[in-house]
N, C-alpha and C positions, 0 to 999 in steps of 0.2 A: 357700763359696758366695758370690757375690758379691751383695752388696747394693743394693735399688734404689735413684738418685738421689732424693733427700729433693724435693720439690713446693715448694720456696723461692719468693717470689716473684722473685726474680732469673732462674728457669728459667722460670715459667711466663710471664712477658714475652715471653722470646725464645721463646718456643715460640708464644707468640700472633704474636708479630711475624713467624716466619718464615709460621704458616697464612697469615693475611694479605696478606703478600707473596705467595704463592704464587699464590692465588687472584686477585690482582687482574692478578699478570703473566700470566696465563690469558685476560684479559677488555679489551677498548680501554679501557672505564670500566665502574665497581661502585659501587653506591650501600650504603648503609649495610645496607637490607634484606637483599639481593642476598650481602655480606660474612656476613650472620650466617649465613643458610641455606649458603653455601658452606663455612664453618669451624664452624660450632656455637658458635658466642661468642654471648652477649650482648651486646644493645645498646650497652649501656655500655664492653664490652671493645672492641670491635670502636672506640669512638668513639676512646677513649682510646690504641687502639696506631694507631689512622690519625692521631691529632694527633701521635702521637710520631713516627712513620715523616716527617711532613709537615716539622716541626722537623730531623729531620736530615736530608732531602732526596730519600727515596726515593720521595715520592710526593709527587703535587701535586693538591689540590682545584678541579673544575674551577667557574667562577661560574655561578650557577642562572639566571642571564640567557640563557646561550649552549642554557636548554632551552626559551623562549619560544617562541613562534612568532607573527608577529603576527598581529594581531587574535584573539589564541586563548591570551589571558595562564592561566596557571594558578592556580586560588587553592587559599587553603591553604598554609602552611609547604613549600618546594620541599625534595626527598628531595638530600642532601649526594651531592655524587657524586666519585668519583677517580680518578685513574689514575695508571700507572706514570711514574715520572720514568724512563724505558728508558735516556737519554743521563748520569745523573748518573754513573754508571761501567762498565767494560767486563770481560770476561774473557776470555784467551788459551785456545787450544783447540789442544793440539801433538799432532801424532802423528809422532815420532821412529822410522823406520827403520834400516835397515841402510846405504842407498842413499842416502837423503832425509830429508828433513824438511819441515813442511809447519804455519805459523803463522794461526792463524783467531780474528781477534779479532771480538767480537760484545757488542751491548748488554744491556741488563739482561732483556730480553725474548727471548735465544736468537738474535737474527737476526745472519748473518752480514755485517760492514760494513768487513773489511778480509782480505788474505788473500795469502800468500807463502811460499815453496817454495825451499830450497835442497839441495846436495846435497855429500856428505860426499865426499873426492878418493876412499877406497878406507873398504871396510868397518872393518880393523883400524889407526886413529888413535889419538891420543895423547888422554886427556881434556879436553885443553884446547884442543885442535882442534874435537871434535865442540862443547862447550859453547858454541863461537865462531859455529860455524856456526849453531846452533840462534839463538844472540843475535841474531844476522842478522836470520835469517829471524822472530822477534819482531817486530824495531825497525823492519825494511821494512812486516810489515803492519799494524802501528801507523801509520804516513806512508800507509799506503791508504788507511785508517780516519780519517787528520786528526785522529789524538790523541796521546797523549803516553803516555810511560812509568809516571806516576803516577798515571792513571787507570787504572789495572789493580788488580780486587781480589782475584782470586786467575787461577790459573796450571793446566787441567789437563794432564796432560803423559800420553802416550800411549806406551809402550816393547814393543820384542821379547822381551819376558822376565816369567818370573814377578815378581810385587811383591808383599807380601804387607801385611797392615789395616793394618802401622806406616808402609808408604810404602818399604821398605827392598825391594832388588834380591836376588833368588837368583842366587846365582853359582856353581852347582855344573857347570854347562855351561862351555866356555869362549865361546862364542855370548853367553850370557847375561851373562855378566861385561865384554861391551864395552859396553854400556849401565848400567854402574853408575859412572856418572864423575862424582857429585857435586852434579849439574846441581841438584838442591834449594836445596843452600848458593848456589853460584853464583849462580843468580837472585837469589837473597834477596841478596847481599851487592851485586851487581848493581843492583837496582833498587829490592830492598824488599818482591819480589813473595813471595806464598806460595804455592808450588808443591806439586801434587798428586799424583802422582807414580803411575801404573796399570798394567798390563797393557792392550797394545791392543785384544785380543781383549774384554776385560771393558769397556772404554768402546765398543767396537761394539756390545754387549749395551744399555749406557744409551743409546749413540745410537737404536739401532735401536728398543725398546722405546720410544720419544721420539717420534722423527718417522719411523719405518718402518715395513715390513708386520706388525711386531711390535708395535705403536702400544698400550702398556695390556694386553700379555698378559704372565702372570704368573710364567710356568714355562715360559721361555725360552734358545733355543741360538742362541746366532751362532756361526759357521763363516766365520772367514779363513780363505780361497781358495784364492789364488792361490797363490802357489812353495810355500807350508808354510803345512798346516792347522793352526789354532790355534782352541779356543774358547772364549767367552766363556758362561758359565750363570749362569741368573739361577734360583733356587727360592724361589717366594711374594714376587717382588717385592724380593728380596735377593740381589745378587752373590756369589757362593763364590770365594771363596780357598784353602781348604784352609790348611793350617799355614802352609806357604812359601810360600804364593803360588802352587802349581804347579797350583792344581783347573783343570783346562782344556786341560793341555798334551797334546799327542796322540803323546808318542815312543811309548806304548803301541800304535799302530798297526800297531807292525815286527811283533808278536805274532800278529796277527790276520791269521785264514786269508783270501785273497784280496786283502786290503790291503797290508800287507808294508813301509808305509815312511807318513811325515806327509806327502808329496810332495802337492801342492795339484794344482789342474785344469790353471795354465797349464803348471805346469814337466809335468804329467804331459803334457799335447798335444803340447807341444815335443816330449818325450823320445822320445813313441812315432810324433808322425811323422817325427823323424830317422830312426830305427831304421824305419820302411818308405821313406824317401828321399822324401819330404814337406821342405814347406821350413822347415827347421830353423834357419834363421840370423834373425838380429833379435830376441832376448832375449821380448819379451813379443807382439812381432809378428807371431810365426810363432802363438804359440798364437791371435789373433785371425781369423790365416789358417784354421788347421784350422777356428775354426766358420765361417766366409764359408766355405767348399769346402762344408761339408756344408748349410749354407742353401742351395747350388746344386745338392744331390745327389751330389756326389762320392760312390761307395761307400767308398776308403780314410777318410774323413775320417767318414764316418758311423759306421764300423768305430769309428775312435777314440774318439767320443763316446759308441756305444756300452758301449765298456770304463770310462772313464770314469764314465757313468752306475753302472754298476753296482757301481765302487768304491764310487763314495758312496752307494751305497745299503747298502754293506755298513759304513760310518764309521758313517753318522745311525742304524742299526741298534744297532750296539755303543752309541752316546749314549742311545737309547731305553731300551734295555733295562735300565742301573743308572742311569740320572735318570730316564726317562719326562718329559719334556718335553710341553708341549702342543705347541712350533711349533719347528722350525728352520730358522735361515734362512740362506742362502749368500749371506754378503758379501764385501764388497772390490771391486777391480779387475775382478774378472772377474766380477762379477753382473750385468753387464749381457748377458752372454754365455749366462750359467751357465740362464737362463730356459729353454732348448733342450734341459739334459738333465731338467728336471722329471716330464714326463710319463712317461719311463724308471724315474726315481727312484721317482717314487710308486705304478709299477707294480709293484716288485720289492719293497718295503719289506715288505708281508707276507708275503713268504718267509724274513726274515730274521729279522723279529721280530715278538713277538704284542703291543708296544703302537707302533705305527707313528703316529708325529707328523705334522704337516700340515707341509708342506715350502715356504718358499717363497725367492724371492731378494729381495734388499733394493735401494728404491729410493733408496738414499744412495749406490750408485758409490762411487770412491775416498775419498770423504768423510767416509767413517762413524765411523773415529776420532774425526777435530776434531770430529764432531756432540757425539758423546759425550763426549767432552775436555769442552765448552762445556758439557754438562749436567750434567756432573762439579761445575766450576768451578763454575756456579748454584746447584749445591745447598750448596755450602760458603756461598756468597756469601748465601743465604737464610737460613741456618742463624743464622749470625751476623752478622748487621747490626746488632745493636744495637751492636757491637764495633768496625765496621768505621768509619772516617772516610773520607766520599766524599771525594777527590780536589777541588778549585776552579778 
């Protein structure tokens, strides 16, 4: 049985210093008071890990002048106040496709400040092809951002593939084996960065729970979409992995009566209105056609969304039934779309199952990866600061 970390003060430092951080990159400025009610410190802790944070640059105390106001001086000892040093370093937010890749660097406070997108010549490349491309599109949106290589303090990296807690690629697929090219070292040997290394579906999950309609709920389903569903689950505020990395994967799909395959919304629109002579040509285009057709009433195109609906109400069913989720949410590319089959979904779901989730779509769009990527990275980059050397 494994034994718990012994209470050192060496742990409980960075355990103070990551609450701290936490909290104050939550708030423009926190006064001391403000800090202890948000973390449960005392006075004293709270003082002593904001001098330390102050000393190596992660925060800066603002002067008690700038809370004057004139004619209306304050008396009395003025309350110490601080805030984020947001610009002292940055963290990259990747979400590596099949097709694409897509670099989002952002400050110490999550917000995104630079951002770049390239694309692989064909899915099955050499490792040191796709690692080139990914470098790319780094280093470009680093030059959006006006910074440099060496402020980066950590790296999260978003992949089509299971990953499992050690950061290591399942490669029992041959799909999934073209995303195990290394890219961890390379960076690192590259720049120096330390790279994180996830399942994309599971950083949609932190994205979304972050800054989506999942914002703070705790027993959570994201659903990538679009060509092949994938999902990300969160139980009690903690991501699943499963042994290999595979908790999420939906080949079990092909099993399941009515479902029959992981086929996502858009390839599903495409497919089925080829097959009724709908316009099938332009890869992701035509599925944005079938919803504009049925926005305008078309009946073939309502037919389709129809079926659709009710696949996915028979997916989020089978998710319901062995996790019972509070909420699932349909991200990606096509949640801006996916709003339209809602009220289908949520009509059908107690037919399918007796704990029916609240369903909704996420307002992150194609973004939801690097969201999560970047919350990824912060939470590392929190964790240990006391470690890290900001960048000059």
């Amino acid at each position: 049985m494994p034994q718990a970390a012994a209470a050192t003060p060496q742990l409980l430092r960075r355990v103070n210093a990551q609450a701290v951080l936490s909290a104050i990159r939550n708030t423009e400025v926190a006064t001391g008071t403000e800090l202890m009610a948000r973390t449960g410190l005392t006075r004293a802790s709270v003082i002593a890990v904001c001098e330390d944070l102050i000393r190596r640059g992660w925060i800066r105390e603002l002067d008690a002048r700038d809370e004057e106001q004139p004619g209306n001086p304050r008396k009395g000892r003025p309350a110490r106040r601080f805030e984020l040093n947001s610009g002292a370093g940055f963290v990259l937010g990747l979400d590596i496709g099949a097709a694409t890749t897509t670099a989002a660097v952002a400050d110490l406070r999550g917000i995104v400040v630079g951002r770049s997108s390239g694309s692989f010549r064909a899915v099955d490349i050499p490792a040191e092809e796709r690692i080139g491309v990914v470098d790319r599109a780094c280093r470009q949106a680093l030059a959006d951002a006006g910074t440099s290589p060496d402020k980066v303090l950590a790296v999260g990296a978003g992949i089509a593939a299971p990953v499992d807690r050690d950061g290591e690629v399942l490669v029992s697929q041959h799909f999934w084996s073209l995303f195990d090219v290394g890219l961890r070292s390379a960076l690192q040997d590259l720049h120096g960065w330390t790279v994180l290394l996830e399942n994309d579906a599971n950083l949609a999950a932190l994205g979304e729970r972050w800054r989506g309609s999942g914002a703070g709920v705790d027993d959570l389903v994201v659903l990538l979409a679009g060509e092949r569903l994938g999902a990300g689950v969160m139980e009690s505020g903690r991501l699943l992995h499963g042994r290999g990395g595979a908790a999420g994967e939906m080949g079990y799909l092909d099993l399941v009566e009515g479902v029959g395959s992981s086929d996502g919304i858009a390839s599903l629109a495409r497919q089925w209105s080829a097959a009724g002579g709908g316009p099938a040509a332009g890869g992701e285009a035509s599925a944005r056609r079938v919803f504009e057709d049925a926005a305008a009433g078309d009946p073939a195109a309502l037919a389709i969304l129809d079926r659709i609906s009710e696949r996915m109400a028979r997916v989020i069913a089978s998710l319901a039934s062995f996790i019972n989720p509070e909420q699932v949410v349909i991200g990606g590319a096509v949640a801006e779309s996916a709003g339209a089959l809602l009220p289908r979904i949520t009509a059908l779901l107690p037919r399918f199952t007796a704990t029916p989730p609240l369903v909704t779509v996420s307002p992150l769009g194609a973004s939801i990866v690097t969201v999560g990527a970047v919350r990824h990275a912060l939470d590392y980059v929190e964790a240990n600061a006391l470690e890290l050397e900001l960048g000059q």
